[in-house]
C-alpha positions in Angstrom: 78.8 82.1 67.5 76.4 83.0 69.8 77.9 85.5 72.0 75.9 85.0 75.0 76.8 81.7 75.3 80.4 82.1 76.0 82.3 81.1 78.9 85.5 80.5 81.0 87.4 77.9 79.0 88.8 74.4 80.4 92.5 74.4 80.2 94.2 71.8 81.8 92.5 69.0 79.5 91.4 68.3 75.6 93.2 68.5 71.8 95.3 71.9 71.7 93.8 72.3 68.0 90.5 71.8 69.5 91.5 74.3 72.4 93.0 76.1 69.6 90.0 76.9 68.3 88.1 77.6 72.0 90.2 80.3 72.6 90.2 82.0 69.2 86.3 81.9 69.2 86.6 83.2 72.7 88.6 85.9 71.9 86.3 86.9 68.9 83.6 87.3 71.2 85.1 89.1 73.6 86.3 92.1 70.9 83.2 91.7 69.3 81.0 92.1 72.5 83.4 94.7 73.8 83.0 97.1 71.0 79.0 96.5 70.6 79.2 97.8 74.3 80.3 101.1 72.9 77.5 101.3 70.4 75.7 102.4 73.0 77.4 105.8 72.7 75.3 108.3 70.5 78.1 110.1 68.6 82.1 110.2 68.6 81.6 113.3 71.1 80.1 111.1 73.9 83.6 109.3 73.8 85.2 112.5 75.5 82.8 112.5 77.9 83.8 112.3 81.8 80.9 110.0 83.6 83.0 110.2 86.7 85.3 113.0 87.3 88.1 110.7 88.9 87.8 108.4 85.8 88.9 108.8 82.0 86.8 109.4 79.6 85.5 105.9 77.9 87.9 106.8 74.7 90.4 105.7 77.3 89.0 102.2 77.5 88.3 101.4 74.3 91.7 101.6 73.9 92.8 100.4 77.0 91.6 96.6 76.5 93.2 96.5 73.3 96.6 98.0 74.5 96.8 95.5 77.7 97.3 92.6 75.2 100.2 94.4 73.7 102.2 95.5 76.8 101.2 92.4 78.6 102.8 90.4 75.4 105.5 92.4 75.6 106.3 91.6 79.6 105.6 87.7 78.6 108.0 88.2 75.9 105.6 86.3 73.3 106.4 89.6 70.9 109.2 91.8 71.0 107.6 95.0 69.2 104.8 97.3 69.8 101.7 98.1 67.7 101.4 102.0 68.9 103.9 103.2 71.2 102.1 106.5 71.6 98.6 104.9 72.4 100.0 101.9 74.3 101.3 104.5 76.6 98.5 106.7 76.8 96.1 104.2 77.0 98.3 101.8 79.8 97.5 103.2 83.4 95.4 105.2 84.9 92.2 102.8 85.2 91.7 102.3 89.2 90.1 105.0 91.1 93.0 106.6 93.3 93.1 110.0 94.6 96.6 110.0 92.8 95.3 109.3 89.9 96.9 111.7 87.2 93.0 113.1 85.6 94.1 116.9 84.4 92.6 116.5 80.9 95.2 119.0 79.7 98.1 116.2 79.8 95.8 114.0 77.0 95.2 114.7 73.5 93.0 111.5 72.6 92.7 110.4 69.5 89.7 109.8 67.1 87.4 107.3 68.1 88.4 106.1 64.4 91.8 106.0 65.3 91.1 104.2 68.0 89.1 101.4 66.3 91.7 101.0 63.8 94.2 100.3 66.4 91.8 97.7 68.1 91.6 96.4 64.4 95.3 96.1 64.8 95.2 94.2 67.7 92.6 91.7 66.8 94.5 90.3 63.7 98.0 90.2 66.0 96.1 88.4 68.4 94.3 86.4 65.4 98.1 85.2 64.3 98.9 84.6 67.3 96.5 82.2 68.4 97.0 80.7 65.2 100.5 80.3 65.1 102.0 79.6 68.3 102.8 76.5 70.1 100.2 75.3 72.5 100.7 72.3 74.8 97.8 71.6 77.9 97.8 72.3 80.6 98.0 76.2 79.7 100.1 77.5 82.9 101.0 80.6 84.2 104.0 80.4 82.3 102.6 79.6 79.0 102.3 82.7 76.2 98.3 81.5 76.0 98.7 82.5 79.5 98.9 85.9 78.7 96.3 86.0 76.0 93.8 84.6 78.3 95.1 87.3 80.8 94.2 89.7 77.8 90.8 88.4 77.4 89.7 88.1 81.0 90.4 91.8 81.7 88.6 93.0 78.5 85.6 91.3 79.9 86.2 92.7 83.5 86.0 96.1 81.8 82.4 95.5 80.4 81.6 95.6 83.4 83.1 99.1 84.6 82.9 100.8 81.1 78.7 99.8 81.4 78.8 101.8 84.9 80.5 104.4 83.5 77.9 104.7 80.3 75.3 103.9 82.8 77.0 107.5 84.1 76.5 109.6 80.9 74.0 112.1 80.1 70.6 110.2 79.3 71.1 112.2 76.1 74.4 111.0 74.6 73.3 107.0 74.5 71.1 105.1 72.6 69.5 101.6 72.9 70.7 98.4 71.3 69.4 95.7 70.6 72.1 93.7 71.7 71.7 95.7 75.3 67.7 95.2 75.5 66.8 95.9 79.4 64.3 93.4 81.4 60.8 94.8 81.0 59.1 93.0 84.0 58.6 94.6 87.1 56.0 94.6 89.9 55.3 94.5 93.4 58.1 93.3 95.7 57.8 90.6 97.7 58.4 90.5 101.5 62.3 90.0 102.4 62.3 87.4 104.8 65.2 85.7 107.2 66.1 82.1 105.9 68.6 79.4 107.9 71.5 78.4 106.2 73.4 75.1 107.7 77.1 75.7 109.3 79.7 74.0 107.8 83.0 74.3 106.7 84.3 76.6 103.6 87.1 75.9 101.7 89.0 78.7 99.1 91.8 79.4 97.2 92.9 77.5 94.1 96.0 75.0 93.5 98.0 75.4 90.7 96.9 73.3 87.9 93.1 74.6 88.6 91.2 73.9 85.1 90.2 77.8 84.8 92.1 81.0 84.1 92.3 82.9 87.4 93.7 86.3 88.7 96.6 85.8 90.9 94.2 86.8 94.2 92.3 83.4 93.8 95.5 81.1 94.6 96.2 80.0 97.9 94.6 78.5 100.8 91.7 79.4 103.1 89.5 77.6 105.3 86.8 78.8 108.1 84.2 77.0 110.2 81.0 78.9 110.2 78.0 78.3 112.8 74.2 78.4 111.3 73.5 81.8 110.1 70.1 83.0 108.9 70.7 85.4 105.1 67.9 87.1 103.7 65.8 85.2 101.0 66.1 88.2 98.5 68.5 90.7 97.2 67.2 93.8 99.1 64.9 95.5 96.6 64.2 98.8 96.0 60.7 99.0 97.7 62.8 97.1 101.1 65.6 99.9 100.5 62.7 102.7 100.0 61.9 102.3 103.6 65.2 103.6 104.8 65.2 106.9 102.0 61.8 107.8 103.8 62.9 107.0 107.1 65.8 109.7 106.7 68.4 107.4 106.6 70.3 109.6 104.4 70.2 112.7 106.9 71.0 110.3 110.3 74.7 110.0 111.0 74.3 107.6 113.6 73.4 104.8 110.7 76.2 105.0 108.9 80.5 104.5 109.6 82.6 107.8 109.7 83.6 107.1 106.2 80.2 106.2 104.9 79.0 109.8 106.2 82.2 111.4 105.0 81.3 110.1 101.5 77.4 111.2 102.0 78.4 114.4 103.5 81.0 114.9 100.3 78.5 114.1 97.7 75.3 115.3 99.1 73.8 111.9 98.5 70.0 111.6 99.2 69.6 108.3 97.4 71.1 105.7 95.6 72.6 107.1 92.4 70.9 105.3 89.8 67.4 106.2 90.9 65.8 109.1 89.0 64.1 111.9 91.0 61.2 113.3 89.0 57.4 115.3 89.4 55.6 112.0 88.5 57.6 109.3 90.2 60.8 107.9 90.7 62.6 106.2 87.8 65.6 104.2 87.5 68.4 104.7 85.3 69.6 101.3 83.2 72.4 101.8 81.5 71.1 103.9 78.3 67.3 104.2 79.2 65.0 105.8 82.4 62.4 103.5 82.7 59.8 103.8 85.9 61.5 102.3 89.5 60.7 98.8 89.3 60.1 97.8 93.2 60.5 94.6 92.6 64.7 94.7 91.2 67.2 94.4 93.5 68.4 98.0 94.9 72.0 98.9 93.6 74.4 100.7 96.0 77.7 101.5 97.1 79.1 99.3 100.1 78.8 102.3 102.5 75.0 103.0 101.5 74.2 98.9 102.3 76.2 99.1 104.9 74.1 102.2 106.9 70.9 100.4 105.6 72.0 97.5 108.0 72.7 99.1 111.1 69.4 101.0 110.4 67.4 97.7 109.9 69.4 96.2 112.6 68.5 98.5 115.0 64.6 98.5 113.7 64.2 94.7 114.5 66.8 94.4 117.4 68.8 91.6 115.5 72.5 91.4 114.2 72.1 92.2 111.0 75.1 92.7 108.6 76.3 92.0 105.5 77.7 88.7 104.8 81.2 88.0 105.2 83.1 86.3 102.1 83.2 83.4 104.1 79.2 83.3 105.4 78.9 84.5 101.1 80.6 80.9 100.1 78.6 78.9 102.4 75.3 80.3 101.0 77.0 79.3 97.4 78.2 75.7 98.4 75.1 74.8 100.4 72.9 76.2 97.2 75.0 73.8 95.0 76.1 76.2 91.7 78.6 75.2 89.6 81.2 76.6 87.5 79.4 78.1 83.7 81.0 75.3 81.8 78.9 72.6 83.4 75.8 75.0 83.1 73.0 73.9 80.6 71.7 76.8 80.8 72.3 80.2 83.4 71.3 79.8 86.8 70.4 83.1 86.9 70.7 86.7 85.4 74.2 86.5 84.6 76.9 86.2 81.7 74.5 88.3 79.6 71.8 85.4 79.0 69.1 87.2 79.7 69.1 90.9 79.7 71.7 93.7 79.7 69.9 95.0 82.9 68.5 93.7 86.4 65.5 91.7 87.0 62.6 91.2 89.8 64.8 89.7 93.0 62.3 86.6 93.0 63.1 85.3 89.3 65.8 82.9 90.1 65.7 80.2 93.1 68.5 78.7 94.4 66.9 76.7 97.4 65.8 78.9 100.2 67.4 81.9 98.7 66.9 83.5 95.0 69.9 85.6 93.4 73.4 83.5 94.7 74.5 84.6 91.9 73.5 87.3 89.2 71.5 90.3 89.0 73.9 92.2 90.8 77.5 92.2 92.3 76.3 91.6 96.4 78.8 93.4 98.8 80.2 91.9 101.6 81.8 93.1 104.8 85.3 91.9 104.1 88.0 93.9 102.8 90.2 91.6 100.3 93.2 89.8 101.3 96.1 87.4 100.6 95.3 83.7 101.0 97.6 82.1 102.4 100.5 80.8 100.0 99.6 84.0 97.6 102.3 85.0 95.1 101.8 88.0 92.6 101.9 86.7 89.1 105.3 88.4 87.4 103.1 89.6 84.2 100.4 91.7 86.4 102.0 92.7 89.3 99.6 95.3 90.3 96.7 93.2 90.1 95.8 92.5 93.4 98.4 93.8 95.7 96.9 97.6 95.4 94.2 96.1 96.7 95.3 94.6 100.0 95.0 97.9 101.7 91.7 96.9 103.9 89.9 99.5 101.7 88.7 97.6 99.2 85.9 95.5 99.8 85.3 92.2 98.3 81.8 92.1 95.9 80.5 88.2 95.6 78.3 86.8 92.9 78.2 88.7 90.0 76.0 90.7 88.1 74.3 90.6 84.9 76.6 91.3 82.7 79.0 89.3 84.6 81.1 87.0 82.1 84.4 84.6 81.9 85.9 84.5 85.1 83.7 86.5 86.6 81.1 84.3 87.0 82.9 81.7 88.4 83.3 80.7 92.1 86.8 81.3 93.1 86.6 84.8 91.3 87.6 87.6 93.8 86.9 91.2 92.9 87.3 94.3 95.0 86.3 98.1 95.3 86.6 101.1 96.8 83.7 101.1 99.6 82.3 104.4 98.0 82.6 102.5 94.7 79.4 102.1 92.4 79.2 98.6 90.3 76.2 97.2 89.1 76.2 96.3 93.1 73.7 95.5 95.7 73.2 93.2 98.9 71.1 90.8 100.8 72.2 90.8 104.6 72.3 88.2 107.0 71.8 87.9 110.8 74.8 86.1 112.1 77.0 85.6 115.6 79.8 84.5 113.4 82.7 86.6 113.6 83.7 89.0 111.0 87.5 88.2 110.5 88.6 91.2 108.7 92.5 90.7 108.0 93.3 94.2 108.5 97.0 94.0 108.4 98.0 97.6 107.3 101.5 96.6 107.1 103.4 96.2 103.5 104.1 92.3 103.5 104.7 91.5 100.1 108.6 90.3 100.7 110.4 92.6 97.4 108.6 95.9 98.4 109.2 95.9 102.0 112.3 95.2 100.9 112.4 98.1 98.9 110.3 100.1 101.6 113.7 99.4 103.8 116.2 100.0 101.7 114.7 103.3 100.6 113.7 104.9 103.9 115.3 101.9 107.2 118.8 102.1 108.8 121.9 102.0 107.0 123.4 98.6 107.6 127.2 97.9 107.8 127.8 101.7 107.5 126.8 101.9 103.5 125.2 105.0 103.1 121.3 105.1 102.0 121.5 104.5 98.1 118.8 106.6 97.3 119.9 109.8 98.8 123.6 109.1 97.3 122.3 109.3 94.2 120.7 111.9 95.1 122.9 114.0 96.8 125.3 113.6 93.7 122.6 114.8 91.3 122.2 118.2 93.7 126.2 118.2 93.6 126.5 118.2 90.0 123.4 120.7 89.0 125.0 122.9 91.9 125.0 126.5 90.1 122.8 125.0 87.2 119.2 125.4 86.1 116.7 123.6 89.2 113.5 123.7 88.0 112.3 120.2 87.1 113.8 116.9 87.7 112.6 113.1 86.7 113.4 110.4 89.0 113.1 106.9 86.4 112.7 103.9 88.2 112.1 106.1 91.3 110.7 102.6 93.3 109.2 103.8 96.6 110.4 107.1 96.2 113.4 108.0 98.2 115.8 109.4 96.1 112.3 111.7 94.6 112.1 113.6 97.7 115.7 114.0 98.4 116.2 115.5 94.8 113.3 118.3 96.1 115.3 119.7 98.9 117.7 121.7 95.6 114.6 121.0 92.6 111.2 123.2 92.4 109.3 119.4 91.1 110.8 116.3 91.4 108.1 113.5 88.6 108.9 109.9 90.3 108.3 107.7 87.9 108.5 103.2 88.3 107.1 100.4 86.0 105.8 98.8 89.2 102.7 99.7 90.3 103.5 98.0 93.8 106.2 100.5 93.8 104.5 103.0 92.4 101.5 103.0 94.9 104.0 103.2 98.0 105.5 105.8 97.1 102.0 107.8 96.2 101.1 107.0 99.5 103.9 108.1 101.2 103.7 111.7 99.6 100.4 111.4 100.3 99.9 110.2 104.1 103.7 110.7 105.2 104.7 107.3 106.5 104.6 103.7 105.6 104.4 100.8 107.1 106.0 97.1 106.1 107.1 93.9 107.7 110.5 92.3 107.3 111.5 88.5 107.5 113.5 87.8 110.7 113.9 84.5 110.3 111.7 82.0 108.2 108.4 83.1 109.1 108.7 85.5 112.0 108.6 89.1 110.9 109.1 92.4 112.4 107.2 95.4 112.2 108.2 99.2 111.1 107.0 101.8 110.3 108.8 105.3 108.5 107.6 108.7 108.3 109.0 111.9 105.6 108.9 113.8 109.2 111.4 112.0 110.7 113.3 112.3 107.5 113.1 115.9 107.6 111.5 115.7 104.0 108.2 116.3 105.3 107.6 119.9 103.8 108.6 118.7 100.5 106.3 116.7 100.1 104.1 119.3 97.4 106.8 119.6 95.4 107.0 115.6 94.6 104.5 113.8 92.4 104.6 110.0 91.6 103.3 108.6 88.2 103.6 104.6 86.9 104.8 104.5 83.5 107.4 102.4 81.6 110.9 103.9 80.8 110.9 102.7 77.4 107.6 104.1 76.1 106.4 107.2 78.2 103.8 109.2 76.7 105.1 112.9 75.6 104.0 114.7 78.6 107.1 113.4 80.4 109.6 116.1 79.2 111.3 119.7 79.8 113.5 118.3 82.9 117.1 119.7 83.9 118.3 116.5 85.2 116.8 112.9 84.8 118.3 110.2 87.2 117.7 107.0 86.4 119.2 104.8 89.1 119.9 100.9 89.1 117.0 101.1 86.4 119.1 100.2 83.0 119.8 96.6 83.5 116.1 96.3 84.4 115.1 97.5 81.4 113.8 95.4 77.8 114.8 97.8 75.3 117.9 100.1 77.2 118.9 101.4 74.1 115.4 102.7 72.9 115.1 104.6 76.4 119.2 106.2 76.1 117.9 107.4 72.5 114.5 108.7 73.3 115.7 110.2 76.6 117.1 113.5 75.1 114.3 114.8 74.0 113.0 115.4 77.7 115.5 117.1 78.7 116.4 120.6 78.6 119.6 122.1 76.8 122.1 121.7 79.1 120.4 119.6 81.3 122.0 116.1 83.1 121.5 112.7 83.0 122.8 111.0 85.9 123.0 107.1 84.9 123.5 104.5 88.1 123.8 100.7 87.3 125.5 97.7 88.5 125.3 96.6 85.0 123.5 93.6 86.0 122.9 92.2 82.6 120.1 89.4 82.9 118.3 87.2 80.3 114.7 87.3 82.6 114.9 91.2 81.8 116.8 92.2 78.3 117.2 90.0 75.7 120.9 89.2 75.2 120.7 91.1 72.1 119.5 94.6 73.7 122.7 94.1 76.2 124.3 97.2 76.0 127.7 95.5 77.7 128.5 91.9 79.7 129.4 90.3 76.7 132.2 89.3 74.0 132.6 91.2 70.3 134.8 89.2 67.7 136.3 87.4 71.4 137.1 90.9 73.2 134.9 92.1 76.1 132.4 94.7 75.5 131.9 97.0 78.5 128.9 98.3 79.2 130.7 102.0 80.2 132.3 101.8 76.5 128.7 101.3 75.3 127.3 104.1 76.9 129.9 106.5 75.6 128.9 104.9 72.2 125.3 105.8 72.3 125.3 109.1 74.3 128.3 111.2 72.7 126.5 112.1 69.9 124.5 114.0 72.2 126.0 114.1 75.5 129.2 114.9 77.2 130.2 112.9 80.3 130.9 115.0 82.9 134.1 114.1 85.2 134.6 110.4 86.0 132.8 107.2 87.1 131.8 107.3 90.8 131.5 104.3 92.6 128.1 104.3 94.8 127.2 100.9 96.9 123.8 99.4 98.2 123.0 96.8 100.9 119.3 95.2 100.7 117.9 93.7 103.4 116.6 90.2 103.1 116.4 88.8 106.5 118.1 89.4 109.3 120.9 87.9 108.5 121.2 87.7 104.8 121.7 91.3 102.6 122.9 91.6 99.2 125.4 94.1 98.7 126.2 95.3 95.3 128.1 98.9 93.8 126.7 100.7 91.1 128.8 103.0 89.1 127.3 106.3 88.5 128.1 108.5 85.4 126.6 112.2 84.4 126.1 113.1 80.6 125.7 117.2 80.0 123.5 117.4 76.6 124.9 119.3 74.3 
């Protein structure tokens, strides 16, 4: 198997044994090449390193690729029992940079980097068996269980990618060469950038269902544009082009970059792009785990913010409209160059899906046409933020895939880099990062009168969490008090002349019922499964308002927005702190609380009677558990067997109140009776759902 040679597989055509076989040779390499990455490291102690303070250290991801197979699995419902609870929690979220990223090393006691591999041993022979054993038909859909373990795959090979950065981030002293990660050693003079036409024409994205490749759920849809001629420059921009604008004192003149570019500059002190080496005799370049001298003649790698200053300073050197390319402008320069997809390739076009060297290369190795580098080398940033095509829909088994993204902050990177692999190299891939983001990124610009359509809608419009976003913080409609801050008035009812330090909000959703419980509570923890969910509610204790549109009627919407001030929850806001996790499986941290609500949350939930037996421990002697369901009971979330009511016994009804009073006395006492407590959702203007939950509060004994 020759590991540099693998590729996005075909999967809407063939034998299943024969695709049988693709995929488990694919997923072999994709372990295997995984963990060679982290040879790299020099000892275990490198593994608790932080490369980037608002990252984990790489421990984290060596686990993390092995523990999305599982938990994705588990939300596909091809297994029904975890390898690790413990690491599959510690090692499930936290992997996107977000300033609300939980990072305070005291909440994590990793494990061995032995330990570690072992469990990634685990993994590899449940995947093995699975593969192996269960029944594949073609096409492989989104519904399919191969789905997920392609799903599993893809991401471990996005996260070569963003573990190399990171290692590329490490003391030059805590990594070692490879010889599977031998660097380019040919560098030279750089030739002159030039300004080359590139034909109009019409672009055409988004895939159909059906598409013979995996994709991310971003790449469905439909998009089309009509682009004028355009002129792109013939190279990447190199390092001896980008040198110019160092020693021009582009890093010390505001007026070249955008207010966030020269709040990030101003922030970090930046003087040059990160990876090149200051020192007496010359600069050098850091690769990944050597310093080698600057090679002129490699592309320059950058955040979008840095590339994007370097424009307006060239622009304004030559008096033309130079910019970056647009995604659009981006997949005319592919479709006019004629690539194709890596399984038709004989061999690599270019300096991509590790064929050539675990590093970049001179900017004039690879022609494509007029231009050199479409693809490979590095990432090349472009001046759209990512978006919804049109017809989107979030795929139910990664539903925070994408949709974090649509925030017009995230900028869309085109072409891939060198160690670009699987989907990633393939044309309707679509990643985005942070604009002060570092990749193994550069740029070429382009001089275009094309209009940069940037699809900054800042509104929520992803139909379930506006409808959430409503629910939590809009109007009351047909006089049914807000849900949230029922529940949560009840909860400061009952723990009135009790113990207020900490409370847990499970399932919190966007977060209203969280900062309702801190108007009696010192800390209120808000904690959903959905990071959609999750994120709106960060970014409401964060910025104080959110935004969302609602359907009217079929495709007119209207527009909103909420704020905690008008709420008058605005100075509680410090005392509230939102975290993703999953009910059933949180990692230990989560405990010590005087009341946990968990409201219309148990229904929802694939193992209810794992979370009413773990729950205890997190909560203080004495402390409440306040319980709100509808007792919903549905197949598409619990197995029929984890029902913990809506269903017959020996022909007599089993109620799911009974239940609870079967699981919790042991422990608990229930405090007074049953309440009644109803909800109205908003659907459109004129259709709601309106549904009573019963609430009930259990005193531990």
């Amino acid at each position: 198997m020759d590991l540099k040679k693998t590729h996005s597989l075909v999967l809407n055509e063939g034998d299943p044994e024969q695709k049988r076989a693709e995929i488990q040779e694919y997923f072999n390499a994709t372990f295997t090449i995984d963990e060679l990455l982290y040879e790299t490291l020099k000892d275990d102690d490198a593994f608790y390193l932080r490369a980037d303070r608002l990252r984990h250290p790489l421990i984290f991801y060596f686990g993390h690729t092995a523990s999305f197979f599982v938990n994705k699995l588990l939300i596909a419902r091809v297994i029904e029992k975890r390898i690790n609870p413990r690491l599959e929690a510690m090692f499930a979220v936290g992997v996107d940079e977000m300033s609300w990223d939980d990072l305070d090393e005291t909440h994590y006691d990793w494990p061995t980097r032995a330990e570690v591999k072992a469990y990634r041993d685990q993994v590899r022979e449940l995947i093995t068996g699975l593969i192996k054993t269960l029944p594949l038909t073609l096409p492989i859909t989104w519904e399919s269980p191969f789905w997920a373990i392609m799903m599993g795959i893809e991401h471990e090979r996005i996260h070569l990618e963003t573990s190399s950065v990171l290692i590329r981030q490490l003391p030059i002293d805590r990594v070692c060469r490879h010889e599977f990660w031998e660097i380019c050693r040919d560098s030279g003079a750089a030739p002159e950038n030039e300004l080359v036409t590139v034909p109009g024409g019409q672009v055409v994205l988004g895939k159909e269902e059906g598409h013979p490749l995996y994709g991310w759920d971003n790449e469905y849809g439909h998009h089309e544009a009509q682009l004028q001629p355009f002129a792109a420059s013939k190279y990447l921009v190199s390092n001896r082009e980008y040198l110019s604008f160092v020693e021009a004192g582009g890093y010390r003149e505001e007026r070249w970059w955008t207010e966030e570019g020269w709040h990030w500059r101003t922030f970090k002190k930046a003087e040059h792009p990160l990876f090149w080496v200051q020192r007496p005799h010359g600069w050098g370049l850091r690769t990944m785990v050597e310093v080698i001298d600057l090679p002129w003649n490699w592309p320059v790698e950058v955040n979008y913010l840095e590339a994007k200053a370097f424009c307006n300073w060239l622009a304004d050197r030559t008096g033309k409209r130079i910019r970056l390319p647009s995604e659009d402008e981006w997949y005319r320069i592919y479709d006019v160059a004629g690539v194709r997809d890596p399984q038709e390739w004989r061999e690599a076009p270019g300096n991509i899906n590790l064929a050539y060297w675990a590093s970049s290369c001179p900017v004039d190795r690879f022609r494509f046409g007029g231009l050199f580098d479409v693809v490979g080398n590095v990432w090349q940033w472009t001046e759209t933020p990512i978006y919804a095509f049109h017809g989107f829909r979030i795929h139910p088994w990664y539903d925070d895939f994408s949709t974090p993204t649509f925030d017009t902050r995230h900028n869309l990177i085109k072409g891939g880099s060198w160690i670009s692999t699987g989907n990633e190299a393939t044309r309707e891939s679509r990643y985005a990062f942070r604009r002060h983001f570092f990749q193994h990124a550069g740029f070429r610009y382009v001089e275009s009168e094309n209009p940069v359509q940037l699809h900054e809608d800042p509104y929520e419009t992803d139909a379930l969490a506006a409808q959430y976003c409503d629910a939590h913080y809009g109007p009351e409609h047909f006089g049914v008090p807000n849900f949230a801050k029922a529940c949560a008035d009840i909860c400061l009812e009952v723990t009135s002349g009790r113990a207020r330090g900490h409370a847990l909000d499970l399932g919190c959703a966007v977060g209203r019922a969280s900062f309702e419980l801190a108007r009696g509570f010192e800390r209120v923890t808000g904690i959903d499964f959905s990071s959609r969910f999750f994120r709106l509610a960060a970014r409401m204790q964060e910025e104080g308002y959110l935004r969302y549109a609602l359907p009217e009627e079929g495709d007119i919407v209207s527009y909103h927005e909420l704020s905690l001030d008008e709420l008058g929850l605005a100075p509680l806001r410090d005392r509230v702190q939102f975290y993703q996790g999953d009910a059933c499986n949180l990692p230990d941290k989560f405990s010590g609380y005087d009341l946990v609500l968990a409201a219309n949350m148990l229904d929802r939930l694939y193992s209810p009677r794992r979370f009413l037996a773990s729950i205890r421990g997190r909560i203080n002697p004495g402390g409440l558990l306040v319980l709100v369901s509808p007792y919903t009971w549905l197949e598409e979330y619990t197995k029929k067997e984890e029902w913990l009511g809506g269903y017959r016994e020996a022909g007599e009804p089993v109620w799911t109140l009974d239940a609870l009073k079967a699981e919790l006395s042991p422990h608990f006492r229930m405090l007074g009776e049953p309440r009644d407590v109803p909800f109205v959702i908003r659907e459109t203007r004129r259709k709601f759902q309106h549904g009573i939950s019963e609430l009930t509060v259990w005193e531990l004994k």
